[in-house]
GUNUMAR-195742 format. One record per residue (C-alpha): residue number from 0; x, y, z; residue in three letters. Coordinates in pm, 1 decimal. Layout:
! residues N
<site num="NUM" xx="X" yy="Y" zz="Z" residu="ALA"/>
...
! end
This chain:
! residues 185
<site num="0" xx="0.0" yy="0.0" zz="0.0" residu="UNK"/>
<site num="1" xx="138.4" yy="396.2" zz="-107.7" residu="UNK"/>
<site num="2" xx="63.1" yy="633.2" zz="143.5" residu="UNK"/>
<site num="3" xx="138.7" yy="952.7" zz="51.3" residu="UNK"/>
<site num="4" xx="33.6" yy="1268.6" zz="256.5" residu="UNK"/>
<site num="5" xx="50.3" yy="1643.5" zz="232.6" residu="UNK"/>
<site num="6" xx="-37.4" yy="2002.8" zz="427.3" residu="UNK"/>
<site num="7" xx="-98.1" yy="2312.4" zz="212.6" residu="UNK"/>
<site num="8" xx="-43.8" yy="2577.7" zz="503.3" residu="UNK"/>
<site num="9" xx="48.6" yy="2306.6" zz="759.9" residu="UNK"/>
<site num="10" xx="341.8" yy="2140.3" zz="894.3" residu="UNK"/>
<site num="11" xx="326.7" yy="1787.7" zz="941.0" residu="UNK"/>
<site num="12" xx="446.3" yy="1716.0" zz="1242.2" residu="UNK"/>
<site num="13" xx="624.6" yy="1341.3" zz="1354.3" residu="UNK"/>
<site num="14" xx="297.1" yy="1337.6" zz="1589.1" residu="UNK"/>
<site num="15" xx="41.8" yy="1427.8" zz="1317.8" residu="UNK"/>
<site num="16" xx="215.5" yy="1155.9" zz="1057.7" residu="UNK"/>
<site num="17" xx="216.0" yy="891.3" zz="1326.2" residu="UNK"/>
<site num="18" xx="-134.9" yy="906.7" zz="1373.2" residu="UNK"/>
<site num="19" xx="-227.6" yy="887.4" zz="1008.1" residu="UNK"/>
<site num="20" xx="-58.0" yy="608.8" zz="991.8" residu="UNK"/>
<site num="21" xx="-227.6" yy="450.9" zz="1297.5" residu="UNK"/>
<site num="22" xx="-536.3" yy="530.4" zz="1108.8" residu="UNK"/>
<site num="23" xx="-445.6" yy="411.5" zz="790.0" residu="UNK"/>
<site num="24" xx="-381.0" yy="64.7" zz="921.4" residu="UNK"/>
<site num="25" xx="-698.9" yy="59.1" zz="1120.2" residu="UNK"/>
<site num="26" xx="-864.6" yy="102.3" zz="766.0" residu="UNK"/>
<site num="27" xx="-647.4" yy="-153.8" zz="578.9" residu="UNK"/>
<site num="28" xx="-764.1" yy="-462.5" zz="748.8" residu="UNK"/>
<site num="29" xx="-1177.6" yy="-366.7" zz="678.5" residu="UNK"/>
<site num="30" xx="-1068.0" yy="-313.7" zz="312.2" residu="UNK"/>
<site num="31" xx="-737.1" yy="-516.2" zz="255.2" residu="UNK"/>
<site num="32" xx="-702.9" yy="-468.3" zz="-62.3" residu="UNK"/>
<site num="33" xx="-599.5" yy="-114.8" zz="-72.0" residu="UNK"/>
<site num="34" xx="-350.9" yy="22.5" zz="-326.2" residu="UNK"/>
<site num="35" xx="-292.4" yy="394.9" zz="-247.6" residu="UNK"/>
<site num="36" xx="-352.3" yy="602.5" zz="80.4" residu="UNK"/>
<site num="37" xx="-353.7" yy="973.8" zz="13.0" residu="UNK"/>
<site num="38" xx="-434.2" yy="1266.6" zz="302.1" residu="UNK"/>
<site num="39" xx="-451.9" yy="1623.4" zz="223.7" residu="UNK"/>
<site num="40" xx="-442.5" yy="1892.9" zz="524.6" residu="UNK"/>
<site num="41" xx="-506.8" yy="2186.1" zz="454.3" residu="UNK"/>
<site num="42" xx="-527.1" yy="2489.2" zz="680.4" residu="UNK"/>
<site num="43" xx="-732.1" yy="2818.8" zz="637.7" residu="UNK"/>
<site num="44" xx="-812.7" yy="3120.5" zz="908.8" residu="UNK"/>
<site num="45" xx="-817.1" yy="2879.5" zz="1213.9" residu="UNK"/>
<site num="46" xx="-989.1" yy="2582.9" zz="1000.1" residu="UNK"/>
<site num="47" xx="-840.2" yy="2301.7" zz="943.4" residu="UNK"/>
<site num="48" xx="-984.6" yy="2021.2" zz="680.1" residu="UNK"/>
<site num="49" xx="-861.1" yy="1699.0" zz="595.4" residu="UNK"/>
<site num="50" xx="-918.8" yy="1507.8" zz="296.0" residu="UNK"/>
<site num="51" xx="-852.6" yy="1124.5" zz="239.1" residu="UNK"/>
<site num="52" xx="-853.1" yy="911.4" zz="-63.0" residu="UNK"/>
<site num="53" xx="-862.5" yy="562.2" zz="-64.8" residu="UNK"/>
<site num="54" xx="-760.2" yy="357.3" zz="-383.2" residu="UNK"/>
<site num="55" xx="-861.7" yy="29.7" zz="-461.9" residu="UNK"/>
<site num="56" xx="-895.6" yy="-187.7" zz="-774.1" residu="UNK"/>
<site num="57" xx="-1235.7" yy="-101.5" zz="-955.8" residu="UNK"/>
<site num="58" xx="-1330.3" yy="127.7" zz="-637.6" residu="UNK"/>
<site num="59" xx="-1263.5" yy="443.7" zz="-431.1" residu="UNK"/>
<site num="60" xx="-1332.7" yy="623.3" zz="-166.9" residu="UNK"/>
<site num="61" xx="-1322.9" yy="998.9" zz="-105.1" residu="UNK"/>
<site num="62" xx="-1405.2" yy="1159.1" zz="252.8" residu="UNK"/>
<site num="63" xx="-1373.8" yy="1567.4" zz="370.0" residu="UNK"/>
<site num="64" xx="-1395.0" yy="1699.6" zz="679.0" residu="UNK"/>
<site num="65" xx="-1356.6" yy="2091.6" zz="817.4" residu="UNK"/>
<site num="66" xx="-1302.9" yy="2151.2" zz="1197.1" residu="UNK"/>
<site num="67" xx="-1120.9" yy="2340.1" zz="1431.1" residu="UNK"/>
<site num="68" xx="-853.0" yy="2100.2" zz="1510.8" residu="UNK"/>
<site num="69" xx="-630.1" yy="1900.1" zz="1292.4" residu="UNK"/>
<site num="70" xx="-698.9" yy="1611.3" zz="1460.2" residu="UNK"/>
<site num="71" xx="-1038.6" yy="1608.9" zz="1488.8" residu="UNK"/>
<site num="72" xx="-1110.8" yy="1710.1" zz="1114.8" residu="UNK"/>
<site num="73" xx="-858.6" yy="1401.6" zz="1014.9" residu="UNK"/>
<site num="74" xx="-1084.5" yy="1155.0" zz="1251.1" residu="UNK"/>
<site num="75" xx="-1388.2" yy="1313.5" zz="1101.6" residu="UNK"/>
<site num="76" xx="-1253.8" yy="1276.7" zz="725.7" residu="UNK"/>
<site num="77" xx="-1114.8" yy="887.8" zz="842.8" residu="UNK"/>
<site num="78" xx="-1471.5" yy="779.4" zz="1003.7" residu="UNK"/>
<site num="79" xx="-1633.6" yy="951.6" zz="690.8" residu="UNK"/>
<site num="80" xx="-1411.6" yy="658.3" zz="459.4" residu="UNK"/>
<site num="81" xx="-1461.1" yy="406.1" zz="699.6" residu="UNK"/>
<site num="82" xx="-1815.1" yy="416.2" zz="678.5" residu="UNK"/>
<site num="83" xx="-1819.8" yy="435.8" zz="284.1" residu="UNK"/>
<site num="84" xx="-1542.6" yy="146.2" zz="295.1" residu="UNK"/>
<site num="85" xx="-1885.7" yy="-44.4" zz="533.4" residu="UNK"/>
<site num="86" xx="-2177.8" yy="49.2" zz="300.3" residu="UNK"/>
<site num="87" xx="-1950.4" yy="-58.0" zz="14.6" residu="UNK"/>
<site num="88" xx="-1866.0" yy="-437.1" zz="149.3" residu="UNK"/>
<site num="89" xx="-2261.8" yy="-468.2" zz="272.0" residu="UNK"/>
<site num="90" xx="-2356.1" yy="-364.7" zz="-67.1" residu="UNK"/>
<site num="91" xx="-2099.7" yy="-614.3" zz="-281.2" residu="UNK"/>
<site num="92" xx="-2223.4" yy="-882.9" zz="23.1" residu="UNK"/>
<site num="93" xx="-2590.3" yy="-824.7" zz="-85.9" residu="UNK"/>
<site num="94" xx="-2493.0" yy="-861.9" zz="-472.2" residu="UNK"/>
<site num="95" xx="-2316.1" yy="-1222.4" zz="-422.3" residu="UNK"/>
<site num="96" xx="-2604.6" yy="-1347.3" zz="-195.3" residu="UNK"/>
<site num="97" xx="-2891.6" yy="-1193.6" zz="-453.7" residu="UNK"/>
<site num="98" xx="-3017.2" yy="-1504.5" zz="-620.3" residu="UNK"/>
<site num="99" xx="-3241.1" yy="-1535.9" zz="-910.5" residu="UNK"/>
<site num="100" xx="-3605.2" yy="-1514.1" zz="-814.8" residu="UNK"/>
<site num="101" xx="-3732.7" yy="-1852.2" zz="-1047.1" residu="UNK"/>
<site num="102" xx="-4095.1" yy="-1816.8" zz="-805.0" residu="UNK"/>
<site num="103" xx="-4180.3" yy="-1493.0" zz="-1028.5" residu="UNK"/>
<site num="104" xx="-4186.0" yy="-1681.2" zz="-1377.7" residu="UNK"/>
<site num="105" xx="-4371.9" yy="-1961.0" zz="-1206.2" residu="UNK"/>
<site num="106" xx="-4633.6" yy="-1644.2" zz="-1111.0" residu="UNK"/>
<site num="107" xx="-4607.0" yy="-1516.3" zz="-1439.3" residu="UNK"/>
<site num="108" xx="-4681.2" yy="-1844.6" zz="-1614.6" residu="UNK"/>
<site num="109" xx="-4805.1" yy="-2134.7" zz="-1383.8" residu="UNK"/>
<site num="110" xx="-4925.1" yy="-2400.3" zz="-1611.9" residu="UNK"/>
<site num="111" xx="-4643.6" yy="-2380.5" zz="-1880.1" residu="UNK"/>
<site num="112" xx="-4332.7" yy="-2582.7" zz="-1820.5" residu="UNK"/>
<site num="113" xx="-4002.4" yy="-2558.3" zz="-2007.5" residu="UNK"/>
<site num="114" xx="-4009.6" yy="-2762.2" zz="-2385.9" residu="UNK"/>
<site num="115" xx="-3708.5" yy="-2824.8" zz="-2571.7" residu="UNK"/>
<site num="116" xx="-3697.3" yy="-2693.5" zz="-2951.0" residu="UNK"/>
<site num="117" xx="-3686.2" yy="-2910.1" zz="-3274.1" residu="UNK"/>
<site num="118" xx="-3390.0" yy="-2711.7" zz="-3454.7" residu="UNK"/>
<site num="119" xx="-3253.5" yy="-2855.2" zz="-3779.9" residu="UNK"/>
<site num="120" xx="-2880.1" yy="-2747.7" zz="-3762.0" residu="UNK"/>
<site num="121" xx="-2783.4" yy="-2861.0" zz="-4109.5" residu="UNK"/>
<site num="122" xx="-2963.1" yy="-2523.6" zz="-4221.4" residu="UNK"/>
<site num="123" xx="-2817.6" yy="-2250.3" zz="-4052.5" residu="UNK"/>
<site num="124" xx="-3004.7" yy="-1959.1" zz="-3979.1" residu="UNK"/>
<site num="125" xx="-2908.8" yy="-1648.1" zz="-4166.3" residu="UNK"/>
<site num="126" xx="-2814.0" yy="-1363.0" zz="-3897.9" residu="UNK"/>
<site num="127" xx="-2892.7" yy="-1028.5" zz="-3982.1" residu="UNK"/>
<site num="128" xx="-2695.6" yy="-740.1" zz="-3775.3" residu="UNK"/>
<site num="129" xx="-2909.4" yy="-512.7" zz="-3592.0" residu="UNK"/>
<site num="130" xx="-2831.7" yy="-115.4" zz="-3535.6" residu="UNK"/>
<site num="131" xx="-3050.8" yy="-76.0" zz="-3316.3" residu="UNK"/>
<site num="132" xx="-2889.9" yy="-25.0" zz="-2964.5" residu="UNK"/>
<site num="133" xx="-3027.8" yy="161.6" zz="-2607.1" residu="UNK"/>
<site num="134" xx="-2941.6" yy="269.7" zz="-2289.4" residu="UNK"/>
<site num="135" xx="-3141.2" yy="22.2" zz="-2047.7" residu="UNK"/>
<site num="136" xx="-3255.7" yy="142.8" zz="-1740.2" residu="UNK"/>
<site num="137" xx="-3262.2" yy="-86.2" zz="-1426.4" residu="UNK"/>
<site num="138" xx="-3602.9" yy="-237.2" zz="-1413.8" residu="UNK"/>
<site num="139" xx="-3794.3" yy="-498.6" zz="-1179.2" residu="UNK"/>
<site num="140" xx="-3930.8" yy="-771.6" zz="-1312.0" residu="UNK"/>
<site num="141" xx="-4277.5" yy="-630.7" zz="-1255.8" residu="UNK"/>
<site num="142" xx="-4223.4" yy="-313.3" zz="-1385.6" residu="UNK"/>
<site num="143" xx="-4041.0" yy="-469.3" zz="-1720.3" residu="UNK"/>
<site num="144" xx="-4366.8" yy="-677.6" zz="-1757.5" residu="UNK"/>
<site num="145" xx="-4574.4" yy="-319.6" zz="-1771.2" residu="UNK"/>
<site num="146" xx="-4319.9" yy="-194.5" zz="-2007.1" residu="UNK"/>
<site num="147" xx="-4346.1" yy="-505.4" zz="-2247.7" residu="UNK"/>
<site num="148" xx="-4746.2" yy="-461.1" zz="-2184.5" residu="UNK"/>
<site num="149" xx="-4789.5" yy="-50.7" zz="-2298.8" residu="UNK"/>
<site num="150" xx="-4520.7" yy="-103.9" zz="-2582.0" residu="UNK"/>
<site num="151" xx="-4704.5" yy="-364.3" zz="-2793.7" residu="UNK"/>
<site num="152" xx="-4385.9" yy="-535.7" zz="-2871.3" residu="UNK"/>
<site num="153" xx="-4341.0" yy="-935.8" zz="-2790.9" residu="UNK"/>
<site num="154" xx="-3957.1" yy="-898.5" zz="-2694.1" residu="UNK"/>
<site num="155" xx="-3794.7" yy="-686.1" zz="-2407.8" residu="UNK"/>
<site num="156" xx="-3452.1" yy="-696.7" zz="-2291.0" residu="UNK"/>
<site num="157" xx="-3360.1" yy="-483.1" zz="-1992.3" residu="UNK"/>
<site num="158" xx="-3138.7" yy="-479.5" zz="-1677.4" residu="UNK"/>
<site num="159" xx="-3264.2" yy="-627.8" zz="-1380.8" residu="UNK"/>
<site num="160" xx="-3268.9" yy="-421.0" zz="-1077.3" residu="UNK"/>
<site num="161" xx="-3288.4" yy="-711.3" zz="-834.2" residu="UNK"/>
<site num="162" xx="-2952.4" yy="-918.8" zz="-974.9" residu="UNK"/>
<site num="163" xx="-2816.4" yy="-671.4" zz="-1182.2" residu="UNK"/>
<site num="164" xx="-2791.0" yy="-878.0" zz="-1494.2" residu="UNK"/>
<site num="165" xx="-2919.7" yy="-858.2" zz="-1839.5" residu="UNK"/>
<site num="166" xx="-3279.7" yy="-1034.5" zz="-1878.5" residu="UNK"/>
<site num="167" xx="-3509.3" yy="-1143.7" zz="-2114.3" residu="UNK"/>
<site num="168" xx="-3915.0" yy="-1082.5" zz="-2108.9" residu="UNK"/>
<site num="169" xx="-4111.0" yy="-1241.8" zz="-2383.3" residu="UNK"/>
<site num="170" xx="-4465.9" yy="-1275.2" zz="-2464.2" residu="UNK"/>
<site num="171" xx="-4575.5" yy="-1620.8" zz="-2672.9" residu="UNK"/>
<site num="172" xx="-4793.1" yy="-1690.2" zz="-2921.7" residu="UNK"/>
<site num="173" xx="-5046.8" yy="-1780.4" zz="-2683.7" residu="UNK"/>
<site num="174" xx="-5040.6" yy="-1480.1" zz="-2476.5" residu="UNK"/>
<site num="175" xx="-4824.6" yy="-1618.8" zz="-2180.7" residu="UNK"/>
<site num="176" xx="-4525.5" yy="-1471.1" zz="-2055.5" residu="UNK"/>
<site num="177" xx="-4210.0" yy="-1598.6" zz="-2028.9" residu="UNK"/>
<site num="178" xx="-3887.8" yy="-1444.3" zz="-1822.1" residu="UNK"/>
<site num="179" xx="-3489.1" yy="-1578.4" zz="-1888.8" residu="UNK"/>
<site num="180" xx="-3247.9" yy="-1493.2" zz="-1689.0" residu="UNK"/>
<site num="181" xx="-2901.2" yy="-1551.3" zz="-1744.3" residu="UNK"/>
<site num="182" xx="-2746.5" yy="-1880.6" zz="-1485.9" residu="UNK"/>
<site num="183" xx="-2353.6" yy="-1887.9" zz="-1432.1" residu="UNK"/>
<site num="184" xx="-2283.4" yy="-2215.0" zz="-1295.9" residu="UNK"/>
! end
């Protein structure tokens, strides 16, 4: 880990840099896979404010605080990435523990079960390239359903809010829906 630090209008003092580096450690073992450490001080008319950056691969974290006293603005700016650093690892704990919801096709279509297709691969199907591209927005299942209702088409693709994947709502010949969602085994 690179931990740099700085004071625009401040001395650093050997007390000041020892306890940014106490802090820094307390942080590394809640995110351990830090890459750079940077702290800012800055001091202006009897204000101090501290400002931290935290690198990490494909995430950081930014915290500011203003106070009085040096020390209090860097524990203020420290707790501030500390408690992103939290929210951050409860949110990536709820992704990996989001499973597919398979009950809301069942709702969607309860007397249809899955068929396998007769496809004649000697005849290859001729693939025509599409230019047609959008921005999806996250959707719910539920609310993709309404969409696919009000737009009259049989086919939407969107973004599922719940799992954050791409999926697939359909509506059949017959009138039934159906819902695919991607499964990495």
């Amino acid at each position: 880990m690179n931990i740099t630090y700085s004071g625009h209008n401040v001395k650093i003092t050997e007390d000041i840099h020892n306890y940014m580096l106490k802090r820094a450690q307390k942080i590394e073992p809640r995110f351990g896979e830090m890459q750079e450490f940077n702290v800012i001080l800055r001091s202006e008319k009897n204000r101090f404010e501290a400002e931290v950056k935290v690198l990490a691969p494909r995430v950081s974290f930014y915290a500011k605080h203003k106070t009085h006293e040096i020390i209090s603005a860097l524990d203020g700016a420290f707790d501030k990435v500390i408690s992103q650093i939290r929210k951050h690892k409860e949110k990536v704990k709820d992704w990996r523990h989001n499973v597919p919801h398979r009950e809301v096709v069942e709702k969607l279509n309860p007397e249809t079960s899955e068929t396998a297709l007769d496809v004649d691969i000697a005849d290859p199907p001729e693939i025509v390239p599409a230019s047609e591209k959008f921005a999806a927005k996250p959707l719910t299942v539920n609310e993709a359903l309404a969409e696919l209702h009000s737009s009259g088409e049989t086919l939407l693709m969107f973004l599922n809010s719940d799992t954050r994947q791409v999926n697939l709502l359909y509506q059949s010949d017959d009138g039934t829906y159906g819902w695919v969602e991607p499964s990495f085994t």
